[in-house]
MIDO-208138 format. One line per 2 residues: number of its first residue (from 1); their letters; for each residue x, z, y of C-alpha. Coordinates in nm, 2 decimals. Last residue first. Example, Ala and Ser with C-alpha at 12.3 -4.5 7.8 and 13.67 -1.06 7.14 Angstrom:
BEGIN
2> SA> 1.37 0.71 -0.11; 1.23 0.78 -0.45
***
This chain:
BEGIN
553> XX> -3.54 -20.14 16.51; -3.76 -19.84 16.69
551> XX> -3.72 -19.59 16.43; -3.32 -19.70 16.45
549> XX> -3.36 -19.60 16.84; -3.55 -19.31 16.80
547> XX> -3.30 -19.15 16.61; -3.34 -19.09 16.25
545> XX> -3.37 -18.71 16.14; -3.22 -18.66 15.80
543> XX> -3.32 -18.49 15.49; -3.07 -18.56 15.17
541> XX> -2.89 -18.23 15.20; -3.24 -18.03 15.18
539> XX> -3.34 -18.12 14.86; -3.65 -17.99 14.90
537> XX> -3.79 -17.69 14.67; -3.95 -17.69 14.35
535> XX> -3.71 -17.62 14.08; -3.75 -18.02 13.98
533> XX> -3.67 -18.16 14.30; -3.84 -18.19 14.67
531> XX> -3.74 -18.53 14.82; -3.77 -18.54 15.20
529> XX> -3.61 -18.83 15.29; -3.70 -18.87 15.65
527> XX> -3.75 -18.67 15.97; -3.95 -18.74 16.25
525> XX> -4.29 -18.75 16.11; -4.36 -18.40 15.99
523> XX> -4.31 -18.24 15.64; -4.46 -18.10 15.37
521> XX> -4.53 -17.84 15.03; -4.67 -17.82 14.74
519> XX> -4.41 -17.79 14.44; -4.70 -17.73 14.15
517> XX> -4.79 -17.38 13.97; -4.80 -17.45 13.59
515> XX> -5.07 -17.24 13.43; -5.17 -16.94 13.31
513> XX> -4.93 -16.83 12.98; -5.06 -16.47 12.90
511> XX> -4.78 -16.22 12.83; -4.66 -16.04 12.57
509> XX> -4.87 -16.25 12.33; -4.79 -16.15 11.99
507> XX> -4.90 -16.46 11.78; -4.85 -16.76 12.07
505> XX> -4.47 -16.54 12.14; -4.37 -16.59 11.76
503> XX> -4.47 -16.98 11.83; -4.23 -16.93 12.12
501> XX> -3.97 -16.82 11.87; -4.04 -17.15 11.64
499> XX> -4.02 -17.35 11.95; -3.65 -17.23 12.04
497> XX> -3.60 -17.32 11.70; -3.70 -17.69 11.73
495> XX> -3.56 -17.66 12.11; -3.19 -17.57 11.95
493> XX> -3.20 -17.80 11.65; -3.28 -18.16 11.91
491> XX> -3.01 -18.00 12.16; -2.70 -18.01 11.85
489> XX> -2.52 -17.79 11.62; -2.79 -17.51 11.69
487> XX> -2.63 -17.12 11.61; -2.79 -16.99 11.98
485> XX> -3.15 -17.16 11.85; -3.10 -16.95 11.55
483> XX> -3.03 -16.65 11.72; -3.33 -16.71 11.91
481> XX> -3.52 -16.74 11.58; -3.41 -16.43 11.48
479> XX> -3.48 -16.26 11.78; -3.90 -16.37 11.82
477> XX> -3.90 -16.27 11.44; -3.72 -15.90 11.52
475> XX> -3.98 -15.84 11.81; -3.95 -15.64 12.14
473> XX> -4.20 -15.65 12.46; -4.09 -15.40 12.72
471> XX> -4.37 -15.59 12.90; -4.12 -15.62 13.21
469> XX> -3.82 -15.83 13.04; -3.64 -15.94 13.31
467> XX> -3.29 -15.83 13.23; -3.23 -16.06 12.91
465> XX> -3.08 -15.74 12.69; -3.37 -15.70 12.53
463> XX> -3.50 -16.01 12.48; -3.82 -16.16 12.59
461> XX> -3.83 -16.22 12.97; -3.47 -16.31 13.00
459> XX> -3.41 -16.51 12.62; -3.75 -16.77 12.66
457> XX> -3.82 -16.94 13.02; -3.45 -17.00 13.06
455> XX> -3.40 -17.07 12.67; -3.60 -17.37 12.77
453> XX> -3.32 -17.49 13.03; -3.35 -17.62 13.32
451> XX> -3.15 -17.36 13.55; -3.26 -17.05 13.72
449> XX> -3.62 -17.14 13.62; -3.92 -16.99 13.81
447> XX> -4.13 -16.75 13.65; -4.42 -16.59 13.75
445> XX> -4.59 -16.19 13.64; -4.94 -16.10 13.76
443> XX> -4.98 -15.74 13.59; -5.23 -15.60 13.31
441> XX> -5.24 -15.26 13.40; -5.05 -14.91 13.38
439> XX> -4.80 -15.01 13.55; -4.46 -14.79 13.68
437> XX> -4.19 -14.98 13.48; -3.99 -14.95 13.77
435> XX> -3.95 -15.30 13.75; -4.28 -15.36 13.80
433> XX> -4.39 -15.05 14.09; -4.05 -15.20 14.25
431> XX> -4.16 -15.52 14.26; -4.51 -15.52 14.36
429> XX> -4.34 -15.26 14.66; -4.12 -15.53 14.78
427> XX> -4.41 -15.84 14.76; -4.61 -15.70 14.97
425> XX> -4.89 -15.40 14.98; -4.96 -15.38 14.61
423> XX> -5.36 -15.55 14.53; -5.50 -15.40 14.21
421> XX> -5.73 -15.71 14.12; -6.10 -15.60 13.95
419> XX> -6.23 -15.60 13.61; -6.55 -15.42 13.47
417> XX> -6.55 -15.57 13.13; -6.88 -15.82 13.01
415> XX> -6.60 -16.03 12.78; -6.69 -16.36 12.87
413> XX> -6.89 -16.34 13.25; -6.68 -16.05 13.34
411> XX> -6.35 -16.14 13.23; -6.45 -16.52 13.37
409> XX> -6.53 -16.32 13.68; -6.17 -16.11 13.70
407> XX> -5.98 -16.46 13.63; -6.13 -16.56 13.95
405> XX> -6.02 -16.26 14.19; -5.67 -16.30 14.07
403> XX> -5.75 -16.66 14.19; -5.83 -16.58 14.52
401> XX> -5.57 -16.26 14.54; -5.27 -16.45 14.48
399> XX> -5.19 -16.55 14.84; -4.87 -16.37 14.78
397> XX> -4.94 -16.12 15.05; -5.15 -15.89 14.86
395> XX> -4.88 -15.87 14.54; -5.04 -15.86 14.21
393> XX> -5.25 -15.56 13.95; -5.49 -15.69 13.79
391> XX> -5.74 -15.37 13.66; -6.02 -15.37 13.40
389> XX> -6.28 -15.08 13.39; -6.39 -14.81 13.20
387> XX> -6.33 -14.82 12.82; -6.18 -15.19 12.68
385> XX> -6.31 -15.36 12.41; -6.31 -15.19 12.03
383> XX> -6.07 -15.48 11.87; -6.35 -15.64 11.69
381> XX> -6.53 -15.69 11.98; -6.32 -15.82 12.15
379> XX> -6.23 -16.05 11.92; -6.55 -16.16 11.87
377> XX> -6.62 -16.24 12.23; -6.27 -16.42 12.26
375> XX> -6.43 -16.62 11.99; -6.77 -16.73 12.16
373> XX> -6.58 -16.76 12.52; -6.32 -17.02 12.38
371> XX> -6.12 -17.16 12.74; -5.83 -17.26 12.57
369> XX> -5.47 -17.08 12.57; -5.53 -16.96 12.25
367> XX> -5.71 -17.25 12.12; -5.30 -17.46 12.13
365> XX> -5.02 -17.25 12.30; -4.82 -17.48 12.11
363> XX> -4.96 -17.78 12.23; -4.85 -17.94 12.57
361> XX> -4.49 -17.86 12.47; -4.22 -17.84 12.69
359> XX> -3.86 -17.90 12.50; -3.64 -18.04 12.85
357> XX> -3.79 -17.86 13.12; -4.00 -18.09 13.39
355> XX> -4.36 -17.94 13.21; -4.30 -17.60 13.22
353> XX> -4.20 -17.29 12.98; -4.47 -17.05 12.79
351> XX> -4.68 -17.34 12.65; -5.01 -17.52 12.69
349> XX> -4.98 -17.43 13.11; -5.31 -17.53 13.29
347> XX> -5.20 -17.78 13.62; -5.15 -17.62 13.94
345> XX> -5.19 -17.76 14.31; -5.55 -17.92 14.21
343> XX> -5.75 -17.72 14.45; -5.59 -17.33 14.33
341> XX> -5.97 -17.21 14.29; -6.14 -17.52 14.20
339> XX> -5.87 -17.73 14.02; -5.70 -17.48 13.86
337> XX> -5.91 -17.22 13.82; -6.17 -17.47 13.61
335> XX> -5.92 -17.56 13.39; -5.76 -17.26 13.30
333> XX> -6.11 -17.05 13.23; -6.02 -16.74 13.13
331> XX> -6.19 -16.59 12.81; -5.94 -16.68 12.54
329> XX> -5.63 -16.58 12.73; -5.86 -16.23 12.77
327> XX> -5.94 -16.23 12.37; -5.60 -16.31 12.25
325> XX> -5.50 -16.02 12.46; -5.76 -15.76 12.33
323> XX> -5.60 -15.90 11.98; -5.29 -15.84 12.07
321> XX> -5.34 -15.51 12.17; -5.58 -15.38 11.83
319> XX> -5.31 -15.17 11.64; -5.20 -14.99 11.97
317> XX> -4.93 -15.06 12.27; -5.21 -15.23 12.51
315> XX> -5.45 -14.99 12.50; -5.23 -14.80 12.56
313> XX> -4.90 -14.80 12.75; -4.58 -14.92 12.61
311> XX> -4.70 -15.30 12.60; -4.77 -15.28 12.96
309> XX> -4.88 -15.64 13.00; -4.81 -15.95 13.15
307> XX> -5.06 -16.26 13.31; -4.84 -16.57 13.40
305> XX> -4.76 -16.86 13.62; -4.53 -17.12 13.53
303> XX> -4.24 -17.28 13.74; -4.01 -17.53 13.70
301> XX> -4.19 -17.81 13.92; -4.47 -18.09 13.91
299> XX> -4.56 -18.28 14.20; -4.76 -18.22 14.53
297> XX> -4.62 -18.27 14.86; -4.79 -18.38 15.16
295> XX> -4.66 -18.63 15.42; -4.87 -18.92 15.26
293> XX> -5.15 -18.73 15.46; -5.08 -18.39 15.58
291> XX> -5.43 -18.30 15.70; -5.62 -18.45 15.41
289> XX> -5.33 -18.33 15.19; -5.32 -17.96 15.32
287> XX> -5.70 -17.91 15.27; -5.79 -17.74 14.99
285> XX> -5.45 -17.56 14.90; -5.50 -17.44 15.31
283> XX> -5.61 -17.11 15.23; -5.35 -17.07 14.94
281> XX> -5.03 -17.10 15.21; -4.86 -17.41 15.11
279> XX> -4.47 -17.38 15.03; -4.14 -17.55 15.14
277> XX> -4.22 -17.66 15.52; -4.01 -17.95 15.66
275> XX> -3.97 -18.02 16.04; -4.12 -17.71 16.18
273> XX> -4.22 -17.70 16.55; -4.43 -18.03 16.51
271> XX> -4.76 -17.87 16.58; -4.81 -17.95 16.21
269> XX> -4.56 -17.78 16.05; -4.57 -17.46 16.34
267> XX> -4.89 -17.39 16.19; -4.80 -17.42 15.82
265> XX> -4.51 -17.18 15.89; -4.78 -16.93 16.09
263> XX> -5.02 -16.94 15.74; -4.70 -16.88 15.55
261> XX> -4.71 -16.52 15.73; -4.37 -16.33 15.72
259> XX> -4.17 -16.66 15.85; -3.80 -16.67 15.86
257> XX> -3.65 -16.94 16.06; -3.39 -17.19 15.91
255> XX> -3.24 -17.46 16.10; -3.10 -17.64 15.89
253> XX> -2.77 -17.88 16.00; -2.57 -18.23 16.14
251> XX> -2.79 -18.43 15.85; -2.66 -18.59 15.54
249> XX> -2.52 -18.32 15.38; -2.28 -18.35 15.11
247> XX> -2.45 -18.48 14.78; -2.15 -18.58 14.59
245> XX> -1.96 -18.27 14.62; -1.60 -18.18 14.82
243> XX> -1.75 -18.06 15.12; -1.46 -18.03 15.41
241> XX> -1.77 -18.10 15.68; -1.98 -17.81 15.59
239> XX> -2.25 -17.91 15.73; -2.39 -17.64 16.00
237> XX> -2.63 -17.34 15.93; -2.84 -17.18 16.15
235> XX> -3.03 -16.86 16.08; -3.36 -16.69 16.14
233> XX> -3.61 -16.40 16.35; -3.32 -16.18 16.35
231> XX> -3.04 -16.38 16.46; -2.70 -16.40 16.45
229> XX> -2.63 -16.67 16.30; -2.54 -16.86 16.60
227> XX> -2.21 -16.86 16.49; -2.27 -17.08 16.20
225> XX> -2.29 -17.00 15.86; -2.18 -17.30 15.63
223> XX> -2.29 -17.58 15.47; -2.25 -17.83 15.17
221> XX> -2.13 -17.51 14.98; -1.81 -17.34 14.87
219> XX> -1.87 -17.00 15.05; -1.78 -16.74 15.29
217> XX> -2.03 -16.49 15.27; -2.17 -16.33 15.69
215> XX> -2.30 -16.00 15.58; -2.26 -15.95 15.22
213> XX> -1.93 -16.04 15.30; -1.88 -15.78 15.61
211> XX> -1.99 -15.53 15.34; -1.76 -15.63 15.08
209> XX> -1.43 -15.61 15.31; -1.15 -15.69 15.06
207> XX> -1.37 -15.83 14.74; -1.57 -16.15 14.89
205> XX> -1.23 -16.23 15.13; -1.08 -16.34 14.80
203> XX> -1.29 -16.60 14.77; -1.60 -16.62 14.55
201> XX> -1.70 -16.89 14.28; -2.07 -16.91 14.18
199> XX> -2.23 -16.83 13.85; -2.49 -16.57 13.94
197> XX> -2.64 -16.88 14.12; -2.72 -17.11 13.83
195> XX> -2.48 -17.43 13.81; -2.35 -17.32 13.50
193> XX> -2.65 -17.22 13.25; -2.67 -17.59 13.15
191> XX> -2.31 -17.53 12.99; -2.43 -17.26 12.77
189> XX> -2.64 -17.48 12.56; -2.41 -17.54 12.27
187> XX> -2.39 -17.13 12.21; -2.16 -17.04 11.90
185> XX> -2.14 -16.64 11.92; -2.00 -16.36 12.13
183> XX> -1.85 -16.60 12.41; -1.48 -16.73 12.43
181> XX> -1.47 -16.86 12.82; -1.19 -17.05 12.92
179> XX> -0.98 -17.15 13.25; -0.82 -17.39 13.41
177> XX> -0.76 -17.51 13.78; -0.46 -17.31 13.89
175> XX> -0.35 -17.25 13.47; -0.51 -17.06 13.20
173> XX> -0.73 -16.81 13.33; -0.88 -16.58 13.01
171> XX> -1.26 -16.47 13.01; -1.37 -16.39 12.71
169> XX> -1.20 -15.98 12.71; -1.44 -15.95 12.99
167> XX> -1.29 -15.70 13.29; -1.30 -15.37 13.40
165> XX> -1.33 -15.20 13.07; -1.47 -14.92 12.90
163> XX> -1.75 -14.91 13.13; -1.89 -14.60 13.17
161> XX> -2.21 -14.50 13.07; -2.55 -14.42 13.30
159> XX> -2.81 -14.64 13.13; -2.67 -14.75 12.79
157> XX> -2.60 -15.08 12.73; -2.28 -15.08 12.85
155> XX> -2.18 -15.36 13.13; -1.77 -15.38 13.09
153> XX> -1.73 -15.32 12.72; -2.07 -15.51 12.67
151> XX> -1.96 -15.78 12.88; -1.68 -15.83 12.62
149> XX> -1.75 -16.18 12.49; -1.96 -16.35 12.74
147> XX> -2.31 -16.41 12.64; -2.43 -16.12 12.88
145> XX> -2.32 -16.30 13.15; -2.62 -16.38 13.29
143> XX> -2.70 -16.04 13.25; -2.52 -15.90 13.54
141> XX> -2.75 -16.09 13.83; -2.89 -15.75 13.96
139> XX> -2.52 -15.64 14.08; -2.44 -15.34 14.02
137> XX> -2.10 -15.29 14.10; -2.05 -14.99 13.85
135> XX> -2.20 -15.21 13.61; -1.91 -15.49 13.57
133> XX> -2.07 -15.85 13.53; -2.07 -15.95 13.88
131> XX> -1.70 -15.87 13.95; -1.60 -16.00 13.63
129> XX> -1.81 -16.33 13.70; -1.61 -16.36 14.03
127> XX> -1.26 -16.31 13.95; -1.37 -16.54 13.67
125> XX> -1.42 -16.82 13.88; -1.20 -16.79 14.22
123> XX> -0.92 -16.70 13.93; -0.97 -17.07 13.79
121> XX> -0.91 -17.24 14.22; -1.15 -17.27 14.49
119> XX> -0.84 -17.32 14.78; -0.87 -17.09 15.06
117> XX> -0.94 -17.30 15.38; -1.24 -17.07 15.58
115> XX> -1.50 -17.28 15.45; -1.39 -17.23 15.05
113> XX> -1.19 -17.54 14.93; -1.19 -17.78 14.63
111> XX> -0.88 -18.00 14.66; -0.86 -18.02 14.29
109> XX> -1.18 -18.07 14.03; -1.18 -17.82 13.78
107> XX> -1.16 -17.77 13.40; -1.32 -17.55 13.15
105> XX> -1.20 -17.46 12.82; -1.55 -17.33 12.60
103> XX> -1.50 -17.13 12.30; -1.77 -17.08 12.15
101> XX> -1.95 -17.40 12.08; -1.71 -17.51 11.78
99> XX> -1.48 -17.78 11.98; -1.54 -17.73 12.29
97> XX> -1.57 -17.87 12.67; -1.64 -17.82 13.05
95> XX> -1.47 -18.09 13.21; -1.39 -18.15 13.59
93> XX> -1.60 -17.89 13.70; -1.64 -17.85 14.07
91> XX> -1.96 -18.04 14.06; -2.08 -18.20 13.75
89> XX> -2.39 -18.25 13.66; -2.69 -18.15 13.47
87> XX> -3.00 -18.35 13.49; -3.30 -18.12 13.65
85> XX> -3.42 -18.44 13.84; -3.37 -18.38 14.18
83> XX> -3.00 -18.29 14.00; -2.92 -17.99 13.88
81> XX> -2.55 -17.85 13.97; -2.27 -17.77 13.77
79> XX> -1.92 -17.57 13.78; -2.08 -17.35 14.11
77> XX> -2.17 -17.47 14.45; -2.21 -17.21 14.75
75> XX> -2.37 -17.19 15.10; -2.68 -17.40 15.06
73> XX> -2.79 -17.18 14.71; -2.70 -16.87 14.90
71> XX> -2.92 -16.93 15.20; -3.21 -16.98 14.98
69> XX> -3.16 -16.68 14.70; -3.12 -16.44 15.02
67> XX> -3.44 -16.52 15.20; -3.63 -16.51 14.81
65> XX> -3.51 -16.18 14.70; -3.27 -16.17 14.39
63> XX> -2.91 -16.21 14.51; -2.71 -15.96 14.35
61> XX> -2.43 -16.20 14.18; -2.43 -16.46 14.46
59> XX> -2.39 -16.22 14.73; -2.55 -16.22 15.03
57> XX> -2.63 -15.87 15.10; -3.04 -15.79 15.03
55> XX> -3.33 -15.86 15.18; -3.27 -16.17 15.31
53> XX> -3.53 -16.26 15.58; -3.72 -16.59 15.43
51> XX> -3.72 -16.96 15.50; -3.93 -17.22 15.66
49> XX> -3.72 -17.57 15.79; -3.59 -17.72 16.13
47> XX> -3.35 -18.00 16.08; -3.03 -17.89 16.27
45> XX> -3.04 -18.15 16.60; -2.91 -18.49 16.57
43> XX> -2.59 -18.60 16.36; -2.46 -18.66 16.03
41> XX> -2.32 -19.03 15.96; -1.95 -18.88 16.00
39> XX> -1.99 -18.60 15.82; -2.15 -18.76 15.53
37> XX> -1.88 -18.99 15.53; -1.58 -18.77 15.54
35> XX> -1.81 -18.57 15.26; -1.83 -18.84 15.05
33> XX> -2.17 -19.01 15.03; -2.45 -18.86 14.89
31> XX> -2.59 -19.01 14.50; -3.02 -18.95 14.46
29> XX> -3.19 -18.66 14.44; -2.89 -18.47 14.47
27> XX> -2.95 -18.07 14.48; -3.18 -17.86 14.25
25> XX> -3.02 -17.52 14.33; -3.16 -17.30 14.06
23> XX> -3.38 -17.02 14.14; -3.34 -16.60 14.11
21> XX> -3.64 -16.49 14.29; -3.93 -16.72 14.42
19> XX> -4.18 -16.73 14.69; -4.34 -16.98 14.50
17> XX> -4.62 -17.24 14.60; -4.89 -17.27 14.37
15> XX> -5.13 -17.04 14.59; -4.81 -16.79 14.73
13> XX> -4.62 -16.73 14.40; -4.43 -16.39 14.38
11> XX> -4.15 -16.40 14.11; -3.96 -16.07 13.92
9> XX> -3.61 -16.29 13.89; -3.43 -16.00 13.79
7> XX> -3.53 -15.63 13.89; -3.45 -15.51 13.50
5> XX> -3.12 -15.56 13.53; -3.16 -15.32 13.88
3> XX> -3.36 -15.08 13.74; -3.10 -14.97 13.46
1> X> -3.22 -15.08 13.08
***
């Protein structure tokens, strides 16, 4: 599979707060006014927030790095968005519907615009997906439309081919504001998938002068670039006062500086130079709430942590790997990481999705996820041990050396192997040594959802064509029950066989389920509603900053 499928949605997580790649944009907490409104009530200075240098132009369909992922999700709006809530709704869709699950016949809302005028129209749509979807454009974000039928005329399996098309044969625009999408087989969950970011519109402008795009995108959004952009240390974006959504933003801006050290963001949080800050740095997990107060964040969120493995290198690929797996999941303590190590900022995961996703289970994993130390011992054991010593490899500046560091001593204490973390620089060369395919090790691999979905946490890690799956891990079972789930009449079918591939994943263990990593994160005390939502991060439209003189009344 080319590098760049295989770079998607590789996450970092700094303590329990994610540095993520590829997230949804959980916007809407509760209903916005109009945008006339919205820009009427909006005012003060930009609310300050933490954010990351983009790494990579800022298109919708490449987007992977953190920096980039954040701007993008404020600067464009797709067919659906996730509420605070992970509901789906409506945004520039005015209908998405079918009659057998395949051929969907999407409708939009009129007097959508991009920020400089051009009307969002049908072609806005699929002139973007095409664009995204064809290889030679390669764009890291391809495989989301791998259900489409014809993406494998235009996106070839086969590293190096030509496309023998430019466009997908599913994708046919049937009026200014209408459009359908046939995809390879019945899917009754492909509607969820719409508000994710590979999924944006683009104007015109995106395909004329690409690099300028990537530079300074044109989008859709509840804000917009604004000319004091240009900045290396951060960005500024204003509302986008022509917004046609229902959560328009409800403050004048962000303010978005890019931090390389979360310890400095925290800083600046509570001298009062930040306003909200996304993410707690892992040495202040144990003491952000005492010095937050009931400014602190701490709820549950889309994410789960994981331990992967090289399943094409021994001894992971022979007759006894699973069973040297079983026994590391059976020798780590969950519980005790969780609340010691990580301070309470992560609850043990009993499944391989997360709690807020429709389908969680909190007992699939069951024993296997458990801390069982007479057992895992057994297993070992039985399946030979491990020569020489035990390696973890993770990225040094994602704050996940404490805990990397614990999992090594229950190894130690349980299974008497010599284990130690493999630290990679930052989080750009972690990535590349993973989606190179490079490891030799047992690797720190996290997840955060693109949508709310339990397919999300299921078909891209564990498929073949799902562009993020790092073990190389392949099983018929695990694909026949997917197919399954795809064939479901109705959402109660789809997680029952969704569940029955995941019980496939509990025998084979690709990976090791760890635990749920939390939203952490805060704010200071002159701005109000701060909601963060179910992917994790604020809901930045809803923040304002109150004057002094309505604090005062």
């Amino acid at each position: 599979m080319p590098g760049t499928e295989r770079a998607r949605r590789l996450t970092v997580m700094a303590g329990a707060a994610a540095l993520a790649v590829g997230l949804v944009s959980c916007h809407g907490a509760t209903p916005a006014p109009t945008s006339s409104t919205s820009s009427m009530s909006a005012g003060g200075a930009p609310i300050r927030v933490n954010g990351l240098r983009p790494r990579q132009p800022l298109y919708p369909g490449e987007a992977q790095d953190p920096g980039s992922v954040q701007l993008l999700q404020l600067l464009f709006r797709g067919l659906v968005r996730y509420d605070a809530h992970g509901k789906v709704v409506n945004e520039v869709a005015r209908s998405i519907t079918s009659t057998d699950n395949r051929t969907w016949r999407i409708r939009l809302k009129s007097g959508w615009k991009f920020t400089n005028g051009e009307p969002v129209t049908a072609s806005s749509f699929v002139d973007a997906w095409n664009y995204t979807a064809l290889v030679v454009n390669h764009q890291a974000n391809a495989t989301f439309f791998a259900p489409i039928q014809g993406y494998a005329d235009v996106h070839p399996a086969r590293a190096g081919a030509a496309p023998r098309a430019k466009t997908m044969s599913g994708l046919e625009v049937t009026g200014d504001l209408s459009f359908t999408v046939r995809l390879r087989e019945p899917d009754p969950s492909f509607p969820r998938r719409l508000g994710a970011l590979a999924f944006s519109p683009l104007p015109t402008a995106a395909f004329k002068d690409k690099p300028a795009f990537g530079r300074h995108p044109v989008g859709n959004g509840p804000y917009q670039l604004s000319p004091e952009r240009q900045s290396s240390d951060g960005v500024v974006l204003q509302a986008n006062s022509s917004f046609k959504g229902r959560d328009a933003a409800r403050n004048s801006g962000l303010r978005i500086t890019f931090y390389d050290k979360p310890s400095q963001a925290y800083q600046d949080l509570r001298d009062g130079a930040l306003d909200v800050l996304d993410g707690i740095p892992s040495d202040r997990l144990g003491s952000f709430a005492k010095d937050l107060g009931d400014r602190a964040i701490n709820q549950p969120a889309g994410s789960l942590e994981s331990l992967s493995f090289p399943l094409d290198r021994p001894p992971w690929n022979g007759p006894h790997g699973a069973q040297l797996r079983r026994a590391i999941s059976m020798a780590i303590d969950r519980r005790a990481i969780t609340a010691e190590t990580l301070h309470g900022t992560a609850t043990p995961a009993t499944d391989f999705s997360a709690p807020v996703v429709p389908g969680w289970s909190d007992t699939l994993c069951g024993q296997t996820c458990e801390l069982r130390p007479d057992p895992a011992r057994r297993l070992w054991r039985a399946a030979g041990g491990l020569g020489g010593r035990l390696q973890i490899a993770y990225a040094a500046d994602g704050g996940q050396g404490p805990w990397v560091q614990a999992i090594c001593a229950d190894l130690h204490e349980v299974l008497r192997v010599r284990c130690e973390g493999r630290p990679y620089r930052d989080a750009a060369a972690y990535r590349k040594a993973v989606n190179g395919g490079d490891l030799r090790t047992p690797f720190v691999a996290g997840w955060r959802m693109d949508y709310p979905g339990l397919e999300n946490f299921l078909l891209p890690r564990f498929t073949v064509d799902g562009g993020a799956d790092h073990t190389g891990y392949h099983s018929a079972r695990f694909d026949a029950a997917v197919a399954t789930a795809r064939r479901a009449p109705d959402g109660g079918s789809r997680i029952e066989a969704l569940r029955t591939a995941e019980e496939v994943l509990v025998q084979d263990l690709p990976t090791i389920p760890l635990w749920y990593p939390r939203a952490t994160g805060g704010y200071g005390p002159d701005v109000a509603g701060v909601v963060f939502g179910a992917d994790g991060f604020p809901v930045y439209t809803d923040i304002t900053r109150p004057s002094p003189d309505s604090a005062a009344g």
